[in-house]
C-alpha positions as CSV (number, residue, x, y, z in Angstrom):
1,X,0.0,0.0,0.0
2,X,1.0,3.1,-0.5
3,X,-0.4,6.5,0.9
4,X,0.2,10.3,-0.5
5,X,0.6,13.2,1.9
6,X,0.6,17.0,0.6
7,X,3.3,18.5,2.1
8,X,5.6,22.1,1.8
9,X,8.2,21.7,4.0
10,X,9.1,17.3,3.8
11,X,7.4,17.1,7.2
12,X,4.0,18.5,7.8
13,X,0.6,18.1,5.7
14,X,0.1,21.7,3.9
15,X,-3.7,22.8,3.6
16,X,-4.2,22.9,-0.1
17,X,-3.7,19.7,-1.9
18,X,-3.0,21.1,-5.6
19,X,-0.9,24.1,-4.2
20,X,1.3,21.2,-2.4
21,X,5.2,21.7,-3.1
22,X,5.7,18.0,-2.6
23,X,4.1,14.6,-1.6
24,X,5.6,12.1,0.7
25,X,4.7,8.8,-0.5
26,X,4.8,6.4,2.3
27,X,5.1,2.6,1.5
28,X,3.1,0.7,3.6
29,X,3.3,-2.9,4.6
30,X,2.3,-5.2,7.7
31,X,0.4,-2.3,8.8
32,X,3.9,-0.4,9.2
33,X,5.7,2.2,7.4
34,X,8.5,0.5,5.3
35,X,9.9,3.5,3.0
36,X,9.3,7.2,2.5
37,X,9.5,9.1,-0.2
38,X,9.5,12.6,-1.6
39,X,7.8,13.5,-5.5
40,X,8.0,17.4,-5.7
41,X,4.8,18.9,-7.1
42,X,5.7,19.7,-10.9
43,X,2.4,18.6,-11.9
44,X,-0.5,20.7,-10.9
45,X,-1.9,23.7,-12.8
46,X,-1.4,25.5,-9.8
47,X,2.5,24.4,-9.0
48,X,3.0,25.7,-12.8
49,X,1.1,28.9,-11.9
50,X,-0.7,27.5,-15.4
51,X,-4.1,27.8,-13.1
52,X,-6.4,31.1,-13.0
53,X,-6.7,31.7,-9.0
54,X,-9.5,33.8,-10.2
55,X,-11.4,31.2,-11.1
56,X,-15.2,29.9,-9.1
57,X,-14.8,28.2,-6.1
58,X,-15.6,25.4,-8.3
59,X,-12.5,25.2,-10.3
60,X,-14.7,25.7,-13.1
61,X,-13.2,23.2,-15.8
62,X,-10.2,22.9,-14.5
63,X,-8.6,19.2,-14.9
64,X,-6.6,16.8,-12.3
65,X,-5.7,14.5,-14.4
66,X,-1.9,15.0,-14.0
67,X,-2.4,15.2,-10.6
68,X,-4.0,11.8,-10.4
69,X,-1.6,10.3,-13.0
70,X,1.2,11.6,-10.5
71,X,-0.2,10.0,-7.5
72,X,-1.6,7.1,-9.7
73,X,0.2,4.5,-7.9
74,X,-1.0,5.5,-4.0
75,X,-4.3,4.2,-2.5
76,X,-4.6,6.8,-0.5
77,X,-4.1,10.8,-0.2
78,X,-3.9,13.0,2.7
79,X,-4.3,16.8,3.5
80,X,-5.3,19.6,5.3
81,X,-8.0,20.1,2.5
82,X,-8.8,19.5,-0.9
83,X,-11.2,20.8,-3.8
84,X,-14.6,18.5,-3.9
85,X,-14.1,17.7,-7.4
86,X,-10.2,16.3,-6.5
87,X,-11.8,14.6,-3.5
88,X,-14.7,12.9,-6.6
89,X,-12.0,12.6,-9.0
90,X,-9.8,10.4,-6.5
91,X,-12.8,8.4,-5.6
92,X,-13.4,7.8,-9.2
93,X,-9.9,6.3,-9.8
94,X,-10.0,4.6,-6.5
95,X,-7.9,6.6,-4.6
96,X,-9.1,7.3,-1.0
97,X,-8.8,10.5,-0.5
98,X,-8.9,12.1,3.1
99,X,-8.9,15.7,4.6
100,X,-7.4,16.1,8.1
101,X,-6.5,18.6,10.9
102,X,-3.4,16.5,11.8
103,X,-0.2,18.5,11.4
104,X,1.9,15.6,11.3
105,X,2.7,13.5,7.8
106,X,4.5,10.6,9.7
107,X,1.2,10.6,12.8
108,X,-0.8,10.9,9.9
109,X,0.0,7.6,8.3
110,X,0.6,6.4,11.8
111,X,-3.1,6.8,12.9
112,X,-4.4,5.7,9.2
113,X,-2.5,2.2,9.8
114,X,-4.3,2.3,13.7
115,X,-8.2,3.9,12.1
116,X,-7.8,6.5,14.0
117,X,-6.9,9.4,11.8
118,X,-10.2,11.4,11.5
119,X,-11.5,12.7,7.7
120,X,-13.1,15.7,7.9
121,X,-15.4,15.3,4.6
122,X,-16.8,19.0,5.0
123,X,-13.4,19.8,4.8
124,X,-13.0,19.0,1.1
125,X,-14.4,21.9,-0.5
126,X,-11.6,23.9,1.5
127,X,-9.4,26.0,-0.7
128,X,-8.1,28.3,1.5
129,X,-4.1,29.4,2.3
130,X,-1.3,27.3,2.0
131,X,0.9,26.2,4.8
């Protein structure tokens, strides 16, 4: 198994998935973490600044296909909060995707593994900041 964390600094889950500078991508097996591993962010419209942050709260047409092609290979993705549409389109491919107030990447995974990390679902429409 393998899970996805948005992160900006290699340590902590940032709040905006797409606006991410990085993922850790934790590999994931016996219910432990085996591997970690770091894919910087060179695939979202708004890590290319190719994305209009003028744009509805809805992202209007905006696409996540690189972003799910980049992540393709996790089962599961974690941050501080995501679009609704990236939450659906996730879903679609079947990619769990979960919003969280945990600060931690590493506790993160750690509670995952333990069900214990809790999604906030009305979370996922939040766009706000990045940290």
């Amino acid at each position: 198994m393998k899970i996805a964390v948005a992160t900006n600094d290699k340590s902590t889950i940032c709040s905006h998935l797409g606006q991410c500078k990085s993922f850790l991508i934790f590999e994931v097996s016996n219910g432990e973490i085996e591997s970690e591993s770091v894919r910087d962010n060179s695939f979202t419209s708004h890590a290319t600044g190719s994305c209009n942050h003028d744009h509805d709260p809805g992202h209007g047409d905006h696409g996540h296909d690189d972003l799910i092609k980049a992540v393709g290979d996790c089962d599961v993705v974690i941050s501080r909060g995501m679009g609704w549409k990236i939450a659906k389109d996730l879903e679609n491919v079947e990619i769990k995707p979960i919003v969280t107030i945990e600060v931690s990447a590493k506790e993160a995974v750690r509670k995952y593994l333990e069900g214990k990390l809790e999604h906030l679902t009305g979370r996922t429409c939040y766009c706000g900041g990045s940290d």
